[in-house]
SERO-4910 file (N, C-alpha, C, O; in steps of 0.05 Angstrom, whole numbers):
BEGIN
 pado doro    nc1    nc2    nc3   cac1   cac2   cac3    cc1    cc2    cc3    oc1    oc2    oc3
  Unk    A   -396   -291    193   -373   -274    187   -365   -279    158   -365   -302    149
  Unk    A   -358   -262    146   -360   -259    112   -325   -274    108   -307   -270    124
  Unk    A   -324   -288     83   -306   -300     70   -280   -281     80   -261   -293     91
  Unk    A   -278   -254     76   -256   -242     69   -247   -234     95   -223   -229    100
  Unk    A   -266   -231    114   -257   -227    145   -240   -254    157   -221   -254    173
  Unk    A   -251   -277    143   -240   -300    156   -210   -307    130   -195   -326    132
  Unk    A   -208   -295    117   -184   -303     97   -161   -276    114   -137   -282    116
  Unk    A   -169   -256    122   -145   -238    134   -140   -252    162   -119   -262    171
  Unk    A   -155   -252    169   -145   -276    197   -132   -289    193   -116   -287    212
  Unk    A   -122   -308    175   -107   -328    168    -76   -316    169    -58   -329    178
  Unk    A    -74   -292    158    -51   -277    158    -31   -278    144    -10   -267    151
  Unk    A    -33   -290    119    -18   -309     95    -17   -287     72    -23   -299     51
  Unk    A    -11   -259     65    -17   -244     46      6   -256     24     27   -265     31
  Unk    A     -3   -254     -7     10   -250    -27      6   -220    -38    -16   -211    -44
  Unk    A     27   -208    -40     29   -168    -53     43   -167    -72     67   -169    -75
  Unk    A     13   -158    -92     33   -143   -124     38   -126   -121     25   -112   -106
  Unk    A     66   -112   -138     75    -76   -129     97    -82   -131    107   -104   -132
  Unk    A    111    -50   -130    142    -45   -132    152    -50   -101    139    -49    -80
  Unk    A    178    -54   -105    196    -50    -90    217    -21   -104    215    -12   -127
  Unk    A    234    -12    -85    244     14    -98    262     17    -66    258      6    -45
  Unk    A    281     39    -74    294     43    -59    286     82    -40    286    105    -50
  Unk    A    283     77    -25    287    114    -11    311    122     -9    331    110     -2
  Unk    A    308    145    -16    339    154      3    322    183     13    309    194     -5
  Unk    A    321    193     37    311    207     54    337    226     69    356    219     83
  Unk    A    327    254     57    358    274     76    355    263    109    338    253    123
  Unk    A    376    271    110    382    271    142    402    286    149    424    284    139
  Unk    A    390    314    177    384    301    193    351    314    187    347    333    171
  Unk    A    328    299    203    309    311    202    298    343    195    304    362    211
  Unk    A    282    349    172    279    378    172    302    390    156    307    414    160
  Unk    A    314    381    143    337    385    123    326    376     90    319    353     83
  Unk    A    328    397     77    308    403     42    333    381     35    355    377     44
  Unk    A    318    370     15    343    357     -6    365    363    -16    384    349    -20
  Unk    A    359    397    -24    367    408    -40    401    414    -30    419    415    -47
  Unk    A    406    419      3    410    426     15    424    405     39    433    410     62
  Unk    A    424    381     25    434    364     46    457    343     32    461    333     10
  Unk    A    468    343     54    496    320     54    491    298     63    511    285     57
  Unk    A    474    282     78    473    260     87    446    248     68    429    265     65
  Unk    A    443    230     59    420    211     56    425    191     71    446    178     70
  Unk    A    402    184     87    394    149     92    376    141     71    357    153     61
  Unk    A    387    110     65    377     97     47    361     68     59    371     51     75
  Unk    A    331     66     47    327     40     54    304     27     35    309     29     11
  Unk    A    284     16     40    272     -7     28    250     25     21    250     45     36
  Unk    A    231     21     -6    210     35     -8    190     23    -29    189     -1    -33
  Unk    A    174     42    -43    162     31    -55    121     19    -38    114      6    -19
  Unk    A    114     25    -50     77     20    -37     84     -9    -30     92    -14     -7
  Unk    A     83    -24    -45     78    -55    -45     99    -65    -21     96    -79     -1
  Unk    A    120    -51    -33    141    -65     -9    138    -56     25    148    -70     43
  Unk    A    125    -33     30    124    -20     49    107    -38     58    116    -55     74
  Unk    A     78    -39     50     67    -51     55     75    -83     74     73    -87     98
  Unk    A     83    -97     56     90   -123     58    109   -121     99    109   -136    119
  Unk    A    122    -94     91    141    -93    117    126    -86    145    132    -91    168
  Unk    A    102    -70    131     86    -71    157     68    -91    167     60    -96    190
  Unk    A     63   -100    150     53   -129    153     66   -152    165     51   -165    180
  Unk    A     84   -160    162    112   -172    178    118   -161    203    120   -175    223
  Unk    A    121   -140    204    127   -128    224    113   -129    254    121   -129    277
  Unk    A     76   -130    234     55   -129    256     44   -165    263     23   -173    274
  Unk    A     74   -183    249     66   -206    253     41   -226    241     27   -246    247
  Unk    A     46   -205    219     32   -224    190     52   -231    170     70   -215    167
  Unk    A     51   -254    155     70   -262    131     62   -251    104     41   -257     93
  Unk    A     78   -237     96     79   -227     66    104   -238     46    129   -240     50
  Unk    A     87   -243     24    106   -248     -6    104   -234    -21     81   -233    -30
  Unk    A    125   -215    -35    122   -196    -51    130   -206    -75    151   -217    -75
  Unk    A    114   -204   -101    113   -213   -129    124   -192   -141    105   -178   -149
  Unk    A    142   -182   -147    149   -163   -166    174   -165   -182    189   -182   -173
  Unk    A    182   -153   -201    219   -160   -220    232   -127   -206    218   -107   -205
  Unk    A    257   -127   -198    269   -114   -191    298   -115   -217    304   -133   -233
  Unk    A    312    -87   -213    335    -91   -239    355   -104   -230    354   -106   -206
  Unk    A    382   -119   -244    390   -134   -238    414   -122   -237    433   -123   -252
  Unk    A    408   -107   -215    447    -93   -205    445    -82   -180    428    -91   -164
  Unk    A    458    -65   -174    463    -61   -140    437    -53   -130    429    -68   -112
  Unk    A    424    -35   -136    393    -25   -134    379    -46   -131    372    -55   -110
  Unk    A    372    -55   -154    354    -87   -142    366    -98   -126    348   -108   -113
  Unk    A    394   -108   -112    399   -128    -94    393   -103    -67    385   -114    -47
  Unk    A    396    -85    -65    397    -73    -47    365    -76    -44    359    -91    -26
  Unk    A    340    -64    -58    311    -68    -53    301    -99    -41    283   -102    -24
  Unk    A    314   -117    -50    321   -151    -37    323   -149    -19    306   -154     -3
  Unk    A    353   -139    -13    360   -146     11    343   -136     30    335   -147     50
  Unk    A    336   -111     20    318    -98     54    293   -110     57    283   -109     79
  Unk    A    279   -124     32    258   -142     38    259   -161     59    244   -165     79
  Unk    A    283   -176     48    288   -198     64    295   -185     94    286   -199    112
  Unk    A    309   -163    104    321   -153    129    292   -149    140    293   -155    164
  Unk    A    269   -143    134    247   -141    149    226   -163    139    202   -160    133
  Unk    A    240   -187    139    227   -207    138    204   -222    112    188   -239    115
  Unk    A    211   -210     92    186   -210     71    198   -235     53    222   -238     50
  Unk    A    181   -251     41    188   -276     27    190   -261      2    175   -247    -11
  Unk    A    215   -268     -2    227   -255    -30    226   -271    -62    231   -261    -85
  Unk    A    217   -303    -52    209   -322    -71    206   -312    -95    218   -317   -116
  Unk    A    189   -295    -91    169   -292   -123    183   -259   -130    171   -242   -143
  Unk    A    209   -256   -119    217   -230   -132    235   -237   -147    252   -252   -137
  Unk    A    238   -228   -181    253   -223   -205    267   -211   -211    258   -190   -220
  Unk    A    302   -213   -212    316   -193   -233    313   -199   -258    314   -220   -270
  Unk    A    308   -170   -265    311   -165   -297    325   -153   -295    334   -139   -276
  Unk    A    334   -160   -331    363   -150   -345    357   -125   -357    338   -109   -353
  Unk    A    374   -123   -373    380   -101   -397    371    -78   -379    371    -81   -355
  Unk    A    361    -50   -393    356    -27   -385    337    -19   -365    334      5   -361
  Unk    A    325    -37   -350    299    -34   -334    312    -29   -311    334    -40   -307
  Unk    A    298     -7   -290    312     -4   -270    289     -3   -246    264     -2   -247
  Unk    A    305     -5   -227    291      2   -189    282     23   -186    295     44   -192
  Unk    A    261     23   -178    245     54   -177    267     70   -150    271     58   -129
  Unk    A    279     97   -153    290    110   -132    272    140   -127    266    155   -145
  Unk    A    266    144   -104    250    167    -90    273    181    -72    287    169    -56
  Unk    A    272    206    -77    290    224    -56    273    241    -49    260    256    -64
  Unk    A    273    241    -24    252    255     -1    263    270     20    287    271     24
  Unk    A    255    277     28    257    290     58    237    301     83    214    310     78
  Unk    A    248    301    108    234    294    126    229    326    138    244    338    153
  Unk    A    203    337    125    207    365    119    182    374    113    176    379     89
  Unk    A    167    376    130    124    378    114    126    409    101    114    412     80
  Unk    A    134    421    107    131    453     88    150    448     54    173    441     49
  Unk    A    137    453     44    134    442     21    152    422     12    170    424     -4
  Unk    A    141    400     28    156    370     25    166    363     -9    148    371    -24
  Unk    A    182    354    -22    192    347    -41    196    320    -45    214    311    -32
  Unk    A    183    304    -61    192    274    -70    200    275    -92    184    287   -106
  Unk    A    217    269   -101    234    268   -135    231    236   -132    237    219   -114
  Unk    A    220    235   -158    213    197   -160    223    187   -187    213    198   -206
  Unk    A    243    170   -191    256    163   -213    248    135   -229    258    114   -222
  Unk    A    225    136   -256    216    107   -248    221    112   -286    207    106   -305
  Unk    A    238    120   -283    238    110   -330    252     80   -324    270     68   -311
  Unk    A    232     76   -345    236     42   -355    243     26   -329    266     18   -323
  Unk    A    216     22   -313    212     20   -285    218    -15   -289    207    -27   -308
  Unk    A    231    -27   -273    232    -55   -272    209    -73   -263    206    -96   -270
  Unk    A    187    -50   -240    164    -72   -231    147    -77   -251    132    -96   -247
  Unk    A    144    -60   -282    119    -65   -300    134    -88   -319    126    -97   -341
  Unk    A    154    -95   -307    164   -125   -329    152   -153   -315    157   -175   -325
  Unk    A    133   -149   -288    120   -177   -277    109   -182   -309    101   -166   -326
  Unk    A    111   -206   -309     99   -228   -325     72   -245   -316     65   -251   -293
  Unk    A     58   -253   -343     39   -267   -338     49   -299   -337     38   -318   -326
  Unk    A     71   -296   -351     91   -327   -328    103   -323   -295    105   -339   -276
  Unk    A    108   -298   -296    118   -290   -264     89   -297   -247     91   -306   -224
  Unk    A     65   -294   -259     44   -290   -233     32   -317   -232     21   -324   -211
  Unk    A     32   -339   -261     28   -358   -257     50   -389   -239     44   -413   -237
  Unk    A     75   -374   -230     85   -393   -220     82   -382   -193    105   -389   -187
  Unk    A     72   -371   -168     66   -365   -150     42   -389   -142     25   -396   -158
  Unk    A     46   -402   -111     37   -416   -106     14   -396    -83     19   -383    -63
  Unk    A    -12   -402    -98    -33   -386    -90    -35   -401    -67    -26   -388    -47
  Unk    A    -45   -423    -61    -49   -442    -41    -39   -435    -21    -47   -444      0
  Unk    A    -18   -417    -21      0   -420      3     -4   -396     20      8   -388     40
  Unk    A    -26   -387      6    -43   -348     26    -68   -354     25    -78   -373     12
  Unk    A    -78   -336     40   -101   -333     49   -114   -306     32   -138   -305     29
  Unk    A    -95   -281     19   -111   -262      5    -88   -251    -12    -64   -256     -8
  Unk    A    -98   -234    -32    -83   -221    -46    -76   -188    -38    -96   -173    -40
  Unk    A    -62   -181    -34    -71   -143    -45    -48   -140    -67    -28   -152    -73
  Unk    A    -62   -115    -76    -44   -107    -96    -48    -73    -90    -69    -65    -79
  Unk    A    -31    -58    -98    -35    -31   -102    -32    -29   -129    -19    -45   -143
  Unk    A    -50      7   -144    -51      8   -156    -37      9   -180    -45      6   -203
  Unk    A    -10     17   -171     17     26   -193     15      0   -214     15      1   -238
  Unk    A     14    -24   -199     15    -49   -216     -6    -47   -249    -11    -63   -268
  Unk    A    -12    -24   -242    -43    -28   -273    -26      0   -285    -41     14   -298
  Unk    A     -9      4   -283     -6     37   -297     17     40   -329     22     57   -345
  Unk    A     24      8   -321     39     -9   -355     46    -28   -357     50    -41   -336
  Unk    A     52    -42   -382     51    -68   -391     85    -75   -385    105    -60   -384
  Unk    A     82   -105   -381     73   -122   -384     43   -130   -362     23   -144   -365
  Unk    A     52   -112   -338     47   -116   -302     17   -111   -304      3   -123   -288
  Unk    A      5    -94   -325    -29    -98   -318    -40   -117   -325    -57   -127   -310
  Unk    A    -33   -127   -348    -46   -152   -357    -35   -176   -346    -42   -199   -353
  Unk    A    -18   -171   -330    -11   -199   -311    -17   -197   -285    -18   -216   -269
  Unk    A    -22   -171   -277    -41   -171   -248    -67   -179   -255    -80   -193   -239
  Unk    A    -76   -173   -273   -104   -180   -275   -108   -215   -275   -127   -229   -268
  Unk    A    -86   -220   -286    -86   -262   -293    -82   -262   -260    -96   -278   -250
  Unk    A    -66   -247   -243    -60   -256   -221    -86   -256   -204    -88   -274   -188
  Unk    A   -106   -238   -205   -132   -233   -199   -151   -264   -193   -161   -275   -174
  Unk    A   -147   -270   -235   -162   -295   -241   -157   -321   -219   -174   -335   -208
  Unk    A   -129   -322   -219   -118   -344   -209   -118   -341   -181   -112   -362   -170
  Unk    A   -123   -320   -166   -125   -325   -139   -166   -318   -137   -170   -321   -112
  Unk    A   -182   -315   -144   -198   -321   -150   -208   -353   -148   -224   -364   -132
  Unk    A   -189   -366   -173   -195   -398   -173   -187   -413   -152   -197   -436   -150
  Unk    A   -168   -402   -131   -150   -408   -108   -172   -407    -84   -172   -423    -65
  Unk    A   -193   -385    -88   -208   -376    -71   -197   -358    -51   -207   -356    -29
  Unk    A   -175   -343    -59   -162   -317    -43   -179   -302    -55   -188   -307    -77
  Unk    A   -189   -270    -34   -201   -256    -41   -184   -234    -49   -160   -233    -44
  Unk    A   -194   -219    -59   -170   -195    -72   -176   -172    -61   -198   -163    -63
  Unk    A   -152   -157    -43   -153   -129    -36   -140   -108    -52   -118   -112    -63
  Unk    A   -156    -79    -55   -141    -63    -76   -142    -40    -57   -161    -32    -44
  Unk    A   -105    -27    -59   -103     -6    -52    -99     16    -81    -80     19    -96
  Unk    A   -123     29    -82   -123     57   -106   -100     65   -114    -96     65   -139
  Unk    A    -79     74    -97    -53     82    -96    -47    106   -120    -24    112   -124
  Unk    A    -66    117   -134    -64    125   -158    -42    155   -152    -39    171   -134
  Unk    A    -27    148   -180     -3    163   -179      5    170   -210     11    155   -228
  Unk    A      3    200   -209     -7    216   -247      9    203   -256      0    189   -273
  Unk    A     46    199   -249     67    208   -267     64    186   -273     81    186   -292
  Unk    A     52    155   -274     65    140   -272     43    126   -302     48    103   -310
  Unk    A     30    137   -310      9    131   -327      3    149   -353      4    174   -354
  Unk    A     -4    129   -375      2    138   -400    -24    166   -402    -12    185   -412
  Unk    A    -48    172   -396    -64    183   -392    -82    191   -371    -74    181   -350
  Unk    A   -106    207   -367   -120    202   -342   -143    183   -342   -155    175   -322
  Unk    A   -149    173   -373   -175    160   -382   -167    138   -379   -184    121   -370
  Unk    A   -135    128   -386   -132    100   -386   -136     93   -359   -154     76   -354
  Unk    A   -121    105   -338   -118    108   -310   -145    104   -301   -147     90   -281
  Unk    A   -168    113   -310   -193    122   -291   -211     90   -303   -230     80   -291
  Unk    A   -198     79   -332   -207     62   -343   -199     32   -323   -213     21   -306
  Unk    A   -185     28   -328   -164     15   -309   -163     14   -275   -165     -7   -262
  Unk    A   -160     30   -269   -172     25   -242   -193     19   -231   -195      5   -211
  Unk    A   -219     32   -249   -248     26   -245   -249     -3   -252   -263    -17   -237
  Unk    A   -238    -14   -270   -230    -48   -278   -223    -64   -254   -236    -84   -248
  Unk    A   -201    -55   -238   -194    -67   -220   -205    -73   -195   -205    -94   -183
  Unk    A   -218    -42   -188   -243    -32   -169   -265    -61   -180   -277    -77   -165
  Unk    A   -266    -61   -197   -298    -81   -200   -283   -109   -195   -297   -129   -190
  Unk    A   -269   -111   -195   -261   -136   -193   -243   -145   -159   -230   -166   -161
  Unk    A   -242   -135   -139   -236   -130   -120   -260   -139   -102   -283   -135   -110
  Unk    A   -255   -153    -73   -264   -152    -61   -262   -135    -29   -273   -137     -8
  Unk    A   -243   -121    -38   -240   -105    -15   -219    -78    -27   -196    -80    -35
  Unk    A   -228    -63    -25   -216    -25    -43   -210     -5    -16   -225     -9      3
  Unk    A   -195     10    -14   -181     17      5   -167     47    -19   -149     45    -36
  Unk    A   -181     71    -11   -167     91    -35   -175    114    -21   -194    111     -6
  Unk    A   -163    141    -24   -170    170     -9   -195    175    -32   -206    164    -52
  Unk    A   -198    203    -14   -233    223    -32   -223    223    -60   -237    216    -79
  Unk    A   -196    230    -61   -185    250    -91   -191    215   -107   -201    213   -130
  Unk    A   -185    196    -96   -175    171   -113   -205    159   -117   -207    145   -137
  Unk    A   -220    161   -108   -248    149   -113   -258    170   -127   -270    164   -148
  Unk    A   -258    204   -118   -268    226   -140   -255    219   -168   -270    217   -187
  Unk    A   -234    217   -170   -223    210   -196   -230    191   -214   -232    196   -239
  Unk    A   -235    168   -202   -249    131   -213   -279    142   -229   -291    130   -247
  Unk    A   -288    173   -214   -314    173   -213   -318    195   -238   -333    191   -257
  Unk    A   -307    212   -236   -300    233   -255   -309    256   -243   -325    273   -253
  Unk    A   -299    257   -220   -303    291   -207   -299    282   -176   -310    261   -169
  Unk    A   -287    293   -162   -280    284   -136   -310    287   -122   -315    270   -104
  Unk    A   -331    307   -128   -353    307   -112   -373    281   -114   -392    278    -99
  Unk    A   -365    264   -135   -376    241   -133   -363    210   -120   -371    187   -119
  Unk    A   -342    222   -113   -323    198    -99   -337    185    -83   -338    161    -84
  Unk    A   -351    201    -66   -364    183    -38   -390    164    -49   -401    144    -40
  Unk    A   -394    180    -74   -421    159    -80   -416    130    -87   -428    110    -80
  Unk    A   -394    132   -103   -381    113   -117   -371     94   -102   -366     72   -113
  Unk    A   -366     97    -78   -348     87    -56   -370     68    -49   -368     44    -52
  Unk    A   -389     78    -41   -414     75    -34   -434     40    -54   -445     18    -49
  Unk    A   -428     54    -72   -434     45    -94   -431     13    -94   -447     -6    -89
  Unk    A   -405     15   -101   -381     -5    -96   -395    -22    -79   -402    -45    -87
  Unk    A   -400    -12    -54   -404    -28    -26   -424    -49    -36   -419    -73    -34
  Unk    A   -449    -39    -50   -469    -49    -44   -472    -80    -60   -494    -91    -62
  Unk    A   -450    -91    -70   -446   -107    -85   -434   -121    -69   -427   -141    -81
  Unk    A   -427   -123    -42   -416   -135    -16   -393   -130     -8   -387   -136     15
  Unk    A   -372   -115    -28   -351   -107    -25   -341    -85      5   -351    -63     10
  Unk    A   -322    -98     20   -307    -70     41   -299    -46     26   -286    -43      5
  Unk    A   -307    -32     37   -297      9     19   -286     14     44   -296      9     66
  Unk    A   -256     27     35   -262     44     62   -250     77     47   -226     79     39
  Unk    A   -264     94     46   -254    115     35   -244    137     62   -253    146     84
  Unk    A   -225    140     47   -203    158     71   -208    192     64   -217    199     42
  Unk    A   -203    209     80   -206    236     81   -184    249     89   -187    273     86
  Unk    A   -159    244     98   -141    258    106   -149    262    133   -150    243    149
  Unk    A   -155    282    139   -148    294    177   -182    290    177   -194    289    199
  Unk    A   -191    288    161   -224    281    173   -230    259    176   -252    255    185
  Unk    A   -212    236    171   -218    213    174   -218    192    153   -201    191    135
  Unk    A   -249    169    156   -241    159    139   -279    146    139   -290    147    161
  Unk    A   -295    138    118   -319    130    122   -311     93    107   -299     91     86
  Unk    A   -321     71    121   -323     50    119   -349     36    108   -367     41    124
  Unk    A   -354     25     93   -379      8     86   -376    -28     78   -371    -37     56
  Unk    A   -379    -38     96   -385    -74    100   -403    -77    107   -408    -65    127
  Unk    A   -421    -93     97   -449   -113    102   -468    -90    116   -479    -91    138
  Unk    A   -469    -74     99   -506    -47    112   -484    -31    132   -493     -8    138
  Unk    A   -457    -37    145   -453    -21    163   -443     10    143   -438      8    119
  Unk    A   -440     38    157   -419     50    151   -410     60    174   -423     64    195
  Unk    A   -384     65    169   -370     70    190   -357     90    191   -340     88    174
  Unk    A   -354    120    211   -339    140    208   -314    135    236   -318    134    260
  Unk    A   -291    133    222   -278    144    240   -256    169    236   -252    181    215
  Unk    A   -246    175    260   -230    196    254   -194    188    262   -187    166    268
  Unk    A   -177    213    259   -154    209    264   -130    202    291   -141    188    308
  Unk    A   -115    204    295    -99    209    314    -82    232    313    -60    223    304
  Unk    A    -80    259    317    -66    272    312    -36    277    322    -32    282    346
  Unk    A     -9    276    298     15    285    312     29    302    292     19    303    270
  Unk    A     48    312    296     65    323    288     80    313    262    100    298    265
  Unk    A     74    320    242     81    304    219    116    314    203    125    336    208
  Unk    A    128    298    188    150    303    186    151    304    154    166    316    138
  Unk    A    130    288    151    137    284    118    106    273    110     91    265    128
  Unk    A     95    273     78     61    255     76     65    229     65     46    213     63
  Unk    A     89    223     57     91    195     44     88    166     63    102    163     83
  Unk    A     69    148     53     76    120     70     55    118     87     51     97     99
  Unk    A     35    143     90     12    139    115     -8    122    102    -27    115    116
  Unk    A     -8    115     77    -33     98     57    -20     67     66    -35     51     77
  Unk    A      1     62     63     11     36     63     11     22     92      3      0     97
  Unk    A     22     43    112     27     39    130    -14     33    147    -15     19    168
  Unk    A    -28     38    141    -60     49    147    -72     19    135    -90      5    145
  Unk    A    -54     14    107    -68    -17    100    -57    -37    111    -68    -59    107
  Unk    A    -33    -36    127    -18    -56    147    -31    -62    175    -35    -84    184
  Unk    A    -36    -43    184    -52    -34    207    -79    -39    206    -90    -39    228
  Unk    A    -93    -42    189   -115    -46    184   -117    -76    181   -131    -90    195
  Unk    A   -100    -88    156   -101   -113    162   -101   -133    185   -118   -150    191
  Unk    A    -74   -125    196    -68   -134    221    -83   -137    242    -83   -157    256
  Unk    A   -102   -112    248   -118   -109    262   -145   -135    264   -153   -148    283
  Unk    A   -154   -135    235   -176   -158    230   -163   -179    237   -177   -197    247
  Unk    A   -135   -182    236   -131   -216    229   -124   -220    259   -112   -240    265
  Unk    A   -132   -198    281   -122   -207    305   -156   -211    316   -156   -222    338
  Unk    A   -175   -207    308   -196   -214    310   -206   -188    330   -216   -192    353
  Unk    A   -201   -164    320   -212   -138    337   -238   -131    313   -240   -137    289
  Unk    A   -256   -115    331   -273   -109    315   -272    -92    296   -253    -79    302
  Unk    A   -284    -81    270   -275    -71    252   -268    -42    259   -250    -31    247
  Unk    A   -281    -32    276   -284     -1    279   -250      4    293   -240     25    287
  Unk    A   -234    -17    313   -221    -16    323   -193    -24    301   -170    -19    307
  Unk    A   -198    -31    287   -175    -50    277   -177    -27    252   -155    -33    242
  Unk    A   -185     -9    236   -189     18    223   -173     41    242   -156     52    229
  Unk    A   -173     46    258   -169     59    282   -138     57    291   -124     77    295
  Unk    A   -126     27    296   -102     18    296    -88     21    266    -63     19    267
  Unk    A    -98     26    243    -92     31    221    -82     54    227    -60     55    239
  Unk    A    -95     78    221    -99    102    232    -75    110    247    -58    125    238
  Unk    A    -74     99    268    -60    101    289    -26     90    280     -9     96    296
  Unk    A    -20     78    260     -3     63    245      5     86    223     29     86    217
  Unk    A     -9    101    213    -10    119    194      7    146    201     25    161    192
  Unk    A     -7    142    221      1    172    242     30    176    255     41    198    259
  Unk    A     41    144    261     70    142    271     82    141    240    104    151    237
  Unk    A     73    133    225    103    132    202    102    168    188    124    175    178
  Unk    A     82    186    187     88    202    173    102    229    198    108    252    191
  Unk    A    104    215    228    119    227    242    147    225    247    161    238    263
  Unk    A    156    206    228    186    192    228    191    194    204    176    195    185
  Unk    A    225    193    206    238    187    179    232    164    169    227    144    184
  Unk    A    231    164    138    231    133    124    204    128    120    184    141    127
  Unk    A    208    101    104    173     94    101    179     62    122    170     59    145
  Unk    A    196     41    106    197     12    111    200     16    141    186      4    157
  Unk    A    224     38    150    231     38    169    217     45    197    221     34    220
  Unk    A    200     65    189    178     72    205    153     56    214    135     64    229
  Unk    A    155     37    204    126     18    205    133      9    226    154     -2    230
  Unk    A    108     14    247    112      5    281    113    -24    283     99    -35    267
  Unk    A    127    -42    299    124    -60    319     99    -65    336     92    -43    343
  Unk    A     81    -82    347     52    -81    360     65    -65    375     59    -41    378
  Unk    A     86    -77    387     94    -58    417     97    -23    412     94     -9    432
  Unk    A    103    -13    393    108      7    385     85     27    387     84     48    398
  Unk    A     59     10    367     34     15    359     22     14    389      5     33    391
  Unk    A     23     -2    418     16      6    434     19     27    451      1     41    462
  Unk    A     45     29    453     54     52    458     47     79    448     39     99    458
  Unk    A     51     73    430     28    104    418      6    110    420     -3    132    414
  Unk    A    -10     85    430    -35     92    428    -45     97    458    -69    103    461
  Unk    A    -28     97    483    -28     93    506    -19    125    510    -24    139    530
  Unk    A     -7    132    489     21    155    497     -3    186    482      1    209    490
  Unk    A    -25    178    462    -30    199    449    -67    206    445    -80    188    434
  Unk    A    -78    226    451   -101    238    452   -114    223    431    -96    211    419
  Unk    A   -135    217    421   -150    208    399   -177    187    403   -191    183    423
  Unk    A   -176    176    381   -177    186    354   -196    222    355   -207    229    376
  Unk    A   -196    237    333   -214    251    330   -235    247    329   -242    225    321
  Unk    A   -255    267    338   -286    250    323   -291    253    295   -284    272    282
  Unk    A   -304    231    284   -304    234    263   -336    253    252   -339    259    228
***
């Protein structure tokens, strides 16, 4: 059994990435534009992440600088309310702020307004990543926003080195996101950087077509990747998702429900996925429980909030037709 199967087992994650706040209309099916209530709670890739991971009874530490006023203590606090080791999280001062997303729970032409000028997570430091006690996990992930400006790319990448020397293996979620990046070359430069340096990549068709320079070459590339020993698992939306570890590939397909909103099914899919390995299910199954993890958060309000419980994730999977074939 390969190094990186036996490091998610362990269940010890360290996660680079933002934290950020949602605020989501309510009541369900109500435009932004058009609404008087928001619920507000924890958001952001990295942080979601970390909550589904906790949630599914794995330990996460989230590395990131949050701004140092009500927004960052509020992104804190909800870390900490769903359990996430907040150790290695940073207020910064002066003008840098908490990423805020206003959404709603509304799939016909869903709206996210995302507010990230002079974003507080790209102030991690290459002192912030070197005082993190690697020793104390079993793997890294990071999503991709962390490479999209300075200070945070060139200190994810030291964070890379150093869990490397730790002997944590490094997971990368693609996460690629236009607004948030100075170009598409730097972006395609930069991610493909990170991609090679990864031992486990986790990104949709559009995000590997992109790395590649035309979406019709995504799958090759994906492919590609693999053959250097690396996990791929490239995702398709409602067609699924194709997997490649050690000569296998693997197709699976979806769970189909009723969707409310598309944000959070990437994060929520790498929680579930993790979780799944580190409970020692077989790969095809523990992809599947991802999936199946994916499927309940983009049928609910929220992102942090939506991330199932096992008991939850059983229940759904007892309660609903699937997967598709792939």
């Amino acid at each position: 059994m390969s190094d990186l199967i036996n490091a998610i087992k362990t269940r010890k994650f360290v996660v680079f990435g933002r934290a950020g706040m949602d605020m989501f209309a309510d009541p369900v099916g109500t435009k932004s534009e058009h609404a008087e209530v928001f619920r507000a709670d924890l958001g952001g890739s990295s942080a979601n992440i970390c909550a589904g991971l906790v949630k599914l009874g794995c330990e996460a530490a989230l590395v990131t600088s949050v701004s140092d006023d009500a927004v960052g203590r509020f992104a804190t606090n909800r870390l900490k309310h769903y359990g996430v080791d907040t150790t290695y999280v940073r207020p910064e001062g002066g003008e840098a702020r908490t990423s805020l997303a206003i959404y709603e729970s509304c799939i016909e032409d869903f709206q996210n307004v995302i507010y990230r000028n002079g974003a507080a997570d790209f102030q991690v430091t290459e002192e912030d990543v070197d005082r993190v006690d690697y020793s104390r996990f079993s793997a890294l992930i990071t999503a991709g926003t962390v490479f999209a400006g300075q200070p945070s790319r060139e200190a994810t990448f030291k964070a890379f080195e150093n869990a490397k020397a730790a002997g944590l293996p490094v997971i990368f979620d693609i996460d690629y996101r236009p607004y948030s990046w100075p170009s598409p070359q730097v972006a395609a430069d930069v991610l493909t950087r990170a991609g090679e340096a990864s031992d486990m990549i986790v990104g949709n068709d559009e995000e590997f077509g992109f790395m590649a320079g035309g979406i019709d070459k995504g799958l090759a590339m994906a492919k590609e990747l693999s053959q250097d020993g690396r996990f791929i698992i490239y995702k398709m939306g409602h067609e699924g998702a194709v997997t490649f570890f050690e000569g296998q590939e693997i197709r699976t397909g979806i769970y189909p429900v009723t969707a409310v909103k598309p944000n959070g099914a990437g994060d929520s899919f790498m929680a579930g996925l993790l979780a799944g390995i580190a409970e020692g299910r077989d790969l095809k199954e523990a992809i599947l429980r991802g999936s199946a993890c994916a499927s309940i958060v983009v049928s609910q309000p929220g992102c942090a909030p939506a991330m199932p419980t096992p008991q939850q994730l059983q229940d759904f999977l007892a309660a609903h037709d699937g997967p598709t074939d792939a």
